[in-house]
N, C-alpha and C positions, 0 to 999 in steps of 0.2 A: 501383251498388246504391242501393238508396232509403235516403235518411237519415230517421231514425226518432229520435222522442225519446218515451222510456219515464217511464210516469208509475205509481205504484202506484194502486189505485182500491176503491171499493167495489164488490163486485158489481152489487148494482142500479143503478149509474150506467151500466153498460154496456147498456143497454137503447137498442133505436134511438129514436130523436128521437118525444117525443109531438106536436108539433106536424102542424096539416094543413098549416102553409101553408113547405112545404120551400122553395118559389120565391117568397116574398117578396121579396128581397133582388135577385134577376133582375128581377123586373115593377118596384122600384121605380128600380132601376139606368135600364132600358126608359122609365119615364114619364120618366127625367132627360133620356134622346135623346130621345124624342120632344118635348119641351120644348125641349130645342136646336137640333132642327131645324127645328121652325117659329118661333123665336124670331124677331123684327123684324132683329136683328143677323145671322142666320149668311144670312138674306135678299140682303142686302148682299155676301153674301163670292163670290167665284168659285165655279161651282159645282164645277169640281176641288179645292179645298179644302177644301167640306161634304164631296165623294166619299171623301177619304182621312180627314178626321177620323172620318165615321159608320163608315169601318172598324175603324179603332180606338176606337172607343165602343160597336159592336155587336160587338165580339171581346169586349168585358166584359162583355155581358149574356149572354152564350153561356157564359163563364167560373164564371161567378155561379149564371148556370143548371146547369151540367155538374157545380158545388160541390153544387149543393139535390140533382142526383140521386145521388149519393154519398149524401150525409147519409141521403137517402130509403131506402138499403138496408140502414141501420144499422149498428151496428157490428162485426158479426159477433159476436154472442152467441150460444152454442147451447147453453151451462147452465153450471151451477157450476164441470166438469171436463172433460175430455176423455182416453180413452185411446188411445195411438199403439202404430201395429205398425208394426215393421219386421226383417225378417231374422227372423220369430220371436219376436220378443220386443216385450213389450206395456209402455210405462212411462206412468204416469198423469201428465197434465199438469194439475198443482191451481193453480199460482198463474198469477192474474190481472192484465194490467195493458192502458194504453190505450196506444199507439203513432200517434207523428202522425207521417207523410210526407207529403213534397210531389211530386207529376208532373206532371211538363210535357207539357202536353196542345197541340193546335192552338187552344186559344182562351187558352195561358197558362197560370200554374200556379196549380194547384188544392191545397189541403189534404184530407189524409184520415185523419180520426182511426178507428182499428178497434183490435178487443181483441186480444190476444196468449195463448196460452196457453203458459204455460212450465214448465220443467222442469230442473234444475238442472243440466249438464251437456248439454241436447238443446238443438237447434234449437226456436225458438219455431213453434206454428202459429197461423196466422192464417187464421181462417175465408174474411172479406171477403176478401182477396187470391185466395183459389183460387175463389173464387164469381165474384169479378170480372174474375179471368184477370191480373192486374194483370202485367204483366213484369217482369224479373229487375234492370233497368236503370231510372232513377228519369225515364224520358222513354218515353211510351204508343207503342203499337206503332206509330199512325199517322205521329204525329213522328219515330219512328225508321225509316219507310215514306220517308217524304218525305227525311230528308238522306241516306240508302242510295239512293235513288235518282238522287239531284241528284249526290251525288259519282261516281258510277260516271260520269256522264256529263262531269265540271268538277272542276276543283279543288275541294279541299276549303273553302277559304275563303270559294269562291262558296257551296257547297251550305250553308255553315253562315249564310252573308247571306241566302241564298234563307229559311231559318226562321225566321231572325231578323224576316225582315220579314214574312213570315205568320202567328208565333205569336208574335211577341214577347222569344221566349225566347233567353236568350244560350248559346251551347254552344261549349267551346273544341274546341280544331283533337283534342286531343290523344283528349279523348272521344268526339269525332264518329268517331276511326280508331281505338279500341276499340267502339262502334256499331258499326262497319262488319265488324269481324273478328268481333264474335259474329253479328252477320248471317248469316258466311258458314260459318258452325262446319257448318250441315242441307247443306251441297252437294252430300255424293257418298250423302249417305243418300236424296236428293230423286231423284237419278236413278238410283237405286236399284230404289227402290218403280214409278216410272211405267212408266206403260204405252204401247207405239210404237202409232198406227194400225195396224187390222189390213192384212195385207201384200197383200189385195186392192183395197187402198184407196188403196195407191200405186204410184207408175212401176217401169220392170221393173227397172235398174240402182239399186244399190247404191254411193253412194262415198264411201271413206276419205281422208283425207288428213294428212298431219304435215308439220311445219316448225317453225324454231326464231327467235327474234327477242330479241335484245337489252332487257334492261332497265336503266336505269341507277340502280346503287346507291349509298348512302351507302357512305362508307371507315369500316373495321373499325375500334371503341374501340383506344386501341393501335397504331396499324397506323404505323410509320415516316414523318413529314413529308417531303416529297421538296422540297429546294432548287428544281433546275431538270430538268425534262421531258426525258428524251430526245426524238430525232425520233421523228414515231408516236405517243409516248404519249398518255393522255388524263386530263386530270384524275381523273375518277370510272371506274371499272371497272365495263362491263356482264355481269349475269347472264342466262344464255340461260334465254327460259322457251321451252318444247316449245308450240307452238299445232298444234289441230288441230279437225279440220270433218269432218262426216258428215252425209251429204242422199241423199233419192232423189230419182232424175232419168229423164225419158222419152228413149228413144233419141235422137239427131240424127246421119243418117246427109247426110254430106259426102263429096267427095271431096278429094284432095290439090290441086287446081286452085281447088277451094272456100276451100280454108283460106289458101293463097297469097293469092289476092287480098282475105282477109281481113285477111291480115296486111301488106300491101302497097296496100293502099286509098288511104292519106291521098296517096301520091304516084304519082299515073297516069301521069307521065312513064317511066316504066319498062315497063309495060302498054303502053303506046302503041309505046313504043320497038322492045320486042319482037316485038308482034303485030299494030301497026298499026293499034288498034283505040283507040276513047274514051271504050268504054263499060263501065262494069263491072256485070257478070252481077248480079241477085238472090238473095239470099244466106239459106240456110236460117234462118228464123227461132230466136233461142235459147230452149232450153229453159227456166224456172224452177228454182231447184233445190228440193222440197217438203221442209218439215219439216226446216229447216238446223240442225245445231244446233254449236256452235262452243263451244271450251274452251280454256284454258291453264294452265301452272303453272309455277312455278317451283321450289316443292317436293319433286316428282315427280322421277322420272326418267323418260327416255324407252323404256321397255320398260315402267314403270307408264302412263304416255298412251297407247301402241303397243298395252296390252292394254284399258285402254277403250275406244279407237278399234272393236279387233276385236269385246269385249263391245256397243258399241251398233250395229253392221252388224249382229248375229244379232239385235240384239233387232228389228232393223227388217225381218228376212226369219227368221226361225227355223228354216225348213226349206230356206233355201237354195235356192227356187227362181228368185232372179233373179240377175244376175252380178254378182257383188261384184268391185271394184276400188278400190285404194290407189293413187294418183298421188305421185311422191315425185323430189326430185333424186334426181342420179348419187351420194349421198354412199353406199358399199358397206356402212358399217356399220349405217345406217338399213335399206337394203332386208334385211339379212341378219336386223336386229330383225322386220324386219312380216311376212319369212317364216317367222318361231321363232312369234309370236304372233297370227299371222293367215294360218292354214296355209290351203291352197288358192285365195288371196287371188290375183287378176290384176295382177302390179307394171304398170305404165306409166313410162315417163320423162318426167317432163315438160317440154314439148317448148318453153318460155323456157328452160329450159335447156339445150338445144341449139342453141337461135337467138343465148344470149350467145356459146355458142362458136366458131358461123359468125361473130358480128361479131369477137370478135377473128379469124381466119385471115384475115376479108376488111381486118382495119385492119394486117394487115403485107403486103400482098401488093399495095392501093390506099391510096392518099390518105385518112385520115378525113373521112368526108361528100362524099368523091367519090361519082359517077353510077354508078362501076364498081364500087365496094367496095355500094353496094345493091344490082347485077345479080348478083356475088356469093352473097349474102347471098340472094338470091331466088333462083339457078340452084340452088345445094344444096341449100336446104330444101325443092323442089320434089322434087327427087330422095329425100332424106330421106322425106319425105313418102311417096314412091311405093315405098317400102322399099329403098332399093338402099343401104342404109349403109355394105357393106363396097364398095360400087366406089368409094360417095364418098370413102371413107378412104384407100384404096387411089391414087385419082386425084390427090386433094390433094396426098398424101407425093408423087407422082411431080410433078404441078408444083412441089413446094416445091426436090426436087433438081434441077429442070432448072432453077429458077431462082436453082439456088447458094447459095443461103439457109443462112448458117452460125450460130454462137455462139446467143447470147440469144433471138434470134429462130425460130432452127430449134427449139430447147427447147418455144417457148411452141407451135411450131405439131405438135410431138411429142405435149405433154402434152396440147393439144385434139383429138385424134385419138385417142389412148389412151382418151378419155373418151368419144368414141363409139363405139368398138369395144366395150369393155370394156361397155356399156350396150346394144349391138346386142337382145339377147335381150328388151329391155324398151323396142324403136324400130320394132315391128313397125305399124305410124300406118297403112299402107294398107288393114289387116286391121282396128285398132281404127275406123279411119274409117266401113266398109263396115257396121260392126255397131252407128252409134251411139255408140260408146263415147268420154268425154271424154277429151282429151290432153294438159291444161294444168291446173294445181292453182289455178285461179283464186279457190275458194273459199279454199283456206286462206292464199294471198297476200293475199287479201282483210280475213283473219280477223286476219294478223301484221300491216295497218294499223288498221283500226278497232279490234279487240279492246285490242293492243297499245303500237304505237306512237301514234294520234293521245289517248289516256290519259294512256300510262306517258312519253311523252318528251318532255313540253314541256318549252318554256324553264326552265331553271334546277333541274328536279324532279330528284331524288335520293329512291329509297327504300330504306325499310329491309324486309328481307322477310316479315314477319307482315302489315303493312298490305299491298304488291303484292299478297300471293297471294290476301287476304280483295278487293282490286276488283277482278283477275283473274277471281275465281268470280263474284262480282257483274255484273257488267261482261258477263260468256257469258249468264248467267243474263238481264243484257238485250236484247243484241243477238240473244238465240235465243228472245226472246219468251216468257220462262218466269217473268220477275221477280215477279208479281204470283200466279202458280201456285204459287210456288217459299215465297212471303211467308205466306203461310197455311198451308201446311205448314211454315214454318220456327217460326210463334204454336206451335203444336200440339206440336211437339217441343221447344218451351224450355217448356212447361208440366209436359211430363209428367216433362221434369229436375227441374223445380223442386216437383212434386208426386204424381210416379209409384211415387217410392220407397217412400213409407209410406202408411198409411190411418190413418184417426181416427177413434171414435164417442165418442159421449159416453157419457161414465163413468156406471155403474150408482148408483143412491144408495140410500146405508146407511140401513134404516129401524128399524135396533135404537135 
């Protein structure tokens, strides 16, 4: 909040400044650099040394200046009284007094003396402040522009060096990550309001996606000191935020043959092996994904993400004329959310997630990093591919009992075959291939490193959840190209907090 010091006044002293000359004080700051920079001495100096002093000598003539145009708008006087409405009711606000705060601005901190009108019991109004937009926070929208952005991207330490050394101004860790969460208060009111490209404006498929990713938090006030770690344990305890991604995208029609050697590319020994051949085929060039826009929380639940995932699909197709699909793991209770909250939605399996489970069946049955545990690994997912999942399921279980395969091992190769069966209905790949249709959630694997973990999991970070969730919404808001869309709408809506609720005119004068 701005700190303010209250002084009682005479009326007429509140009058803005008679002076013309507001910018004196800048031009004479101005004659002192130019004076130093052509001095005989700074002649002599390196000239990256004049480069970094005239920054900080021409930040105070900007400072000086930015002071004169304050001064210049006065103090906000607009008469003797003023009366305030709110809810109905009208109370006059008669006494008067001057109020100095300081904001820290990009050239440094400036003073600003304006009148106050108050009332005994009410909130004071302050003309200048709502004429100048001034914010709710004692550092101007630009300097709060600048470390909301620097931090979404870095530590907070760096984003608050990054100000320090462009404005001057000192700002601790703890205000820069209250900055940050009122920043992020306008999120879901922002995407709210917006409007998607019209739906002839983009590619014919629609797609959803969800996944969850680890945060790591501080330990609960309170919470038991643990001596010594079980096996497994981990210091800190992660909280899952739910991340998810929604883009349109132009068909890409592949076949199963296509995707193979897509996915089998870096090692031609296998290719070769098989077919004799050295050359790999040219490969359908990939699509773009338009208008990505990518979110997470940690706050939420996943049935609240599940339903804005499905609210921004229609906002991107309204009438449903192109195909909407959700790509998602095998986890049952996920697909069974996105079809309660995104009815008629096309599930997909996503098909890294059937290639972890070919490589485990191929690492108990070959050598890990043997030749034959990858012809494995490439023989099913071909088949997979060309939709035959119940023969492959069907096939595997009978090599795993011809080759006597008991205990621990028979389990794991039980429990990865349950989980392609069991997903069969959502592995139909030869049918989505045919039609264009994506088969791997690479956006939103995408979205749980960038968004996510390359932020939220450095070295040594621990957070607490008000701050995560405020760079989480920041953090989407940058990586989906909205930060600066998002920033102006976000000025507009702390004003109207700060000034929507009441009106004021100036009070009628008694001429008895």
């Amino acid at each position: 909040m701005h700190a303010c010091v209250s002084t009682n006044i005479a009326p007429e002293s509140c009058s803005p400044v008679s002076s013309p000359y507001y910018g004196l004080e800048a031009r004479r700051e101005y004659a002192r650099l130019e004076e130093w920079a052509l001095a005989e001495e700074s002649m002599k100096r390196p000239f990256h040394d004049v480069e970094a002093e005239m920054y900080e000598r021409g930040r105070e003539v900007l400072r000086k200046m930015l002071e004169a145009h304050v001064r210049a708008r006065g103090s906000g006087d607009v008469g003797p009284s003023i009366e305030v409405t709110q809810d109905d009711t009208t109370v006059a606000h008669t006494h008067r007094r001057t109020q100095v705060c300081h904001e820290g601005t990009l050239f440094g901190d400036i003073r600003i003396e304006r009148l106050a009108y108050h009332h005994p019991g009410e909130e004071s109004i302050r003309p200048l402040d709502e004429q100048m937009q001034l914010p709710e926070r004692s550092f101007s929208y630009p300097v709060q522009h600048m470390l909301v952005r620097r931090a979404v991207q870095g530590p907070f330490d760096e984003a608050i060096d990054t100000v320090k050394g462009v404005t001057g101004l000192n700002i601790s860790k703890r205000t820069a990550e209250v900055i940050t969460q009122d920043a992020a208060t306008d999120f879901d009111a922002f995407y709210a309001q917006r409007t998607a490209p019209p739906p002839e404006q983009t590619s014919e498929i629609v797609i959803g996606t969800v996944d969850g990713k680890g945060v790591p938090m501080v330990k609960e006030e309170g919470a038991t000191p643990v001596v010594r770690r079980g096996k497994g344990e981990k210091a800190n305890k992660k909280k899952m935020a739910t991340v998810a991604a929604v883009y349109t995208v132009a068909p890409r029609i592949r076949t199963p043959e296509d995707v193979v050697k897509s996915l089998f590319r870096p090692d031609l020994k296998i290719a070769q092996k098989r077919k004799g051949k050295d050359k790999d085929g040219e490969q359908p060039a990939r699509n773009k994904p338009e208008h990505k826009r990518v979110w997470a929380s940690l706050d939420k639940s996943k049935d609240d993400i599940i339903q804005e995932v499905g609210t921004e699909m229609d906002l991107r197709d309204p009438q449903h004329t192109k195909k909407h699909v959700v790509v998602t793991d095998g986890e049952r209770a996920l697909q069974k959310r996105v079809a309660v909250h995104i009815p008629g939605v096309l599930l997909i399996l996503d098909l890294l997630h059937v290639l972890e489970r070919l490589w485990t069946l191929a690492h108990i049955f070959h050598e890990e990093g043997s030749l034959q545990a990858q012809e494995f690994v490439h023989v099913y997912a071909l088949r997979i591919l060309q939709g035959k999942v119940a023969g492959v399921v069907q096939g595997i279980r009978q090599k795993a009992t011809k080759a006597g395969i008991k205990g621990a091992k028979r389990q794991s190769i039980d429990a990865a075959l349950e989980y392609l069966y069991a997903n069969r209905e959502r592995m139909h790949y030869d049918r989505y291939l045919a039609e264009g249709l994506p088969i791997a959630s690479g956006a939103v694997e995408g979205a749980c490193k960038n968004l996510v973990k390359d932020r939220m999991e450095r070295s040594g970070m621990r957070w607490k959840l008000p701050t995560a969730e405020a760079i989480l919404k920041m953090r989407a808001l940058y990586l989906s190209g909205d930060f600066d869309e998002y920033w102006a709408f976000h000025i507009k809506q702390e004003q109207a907090r700060l000034h929507g609720g009441k009106t004021w005119r100036l009070a009628p004068i008694d001429t008895e």
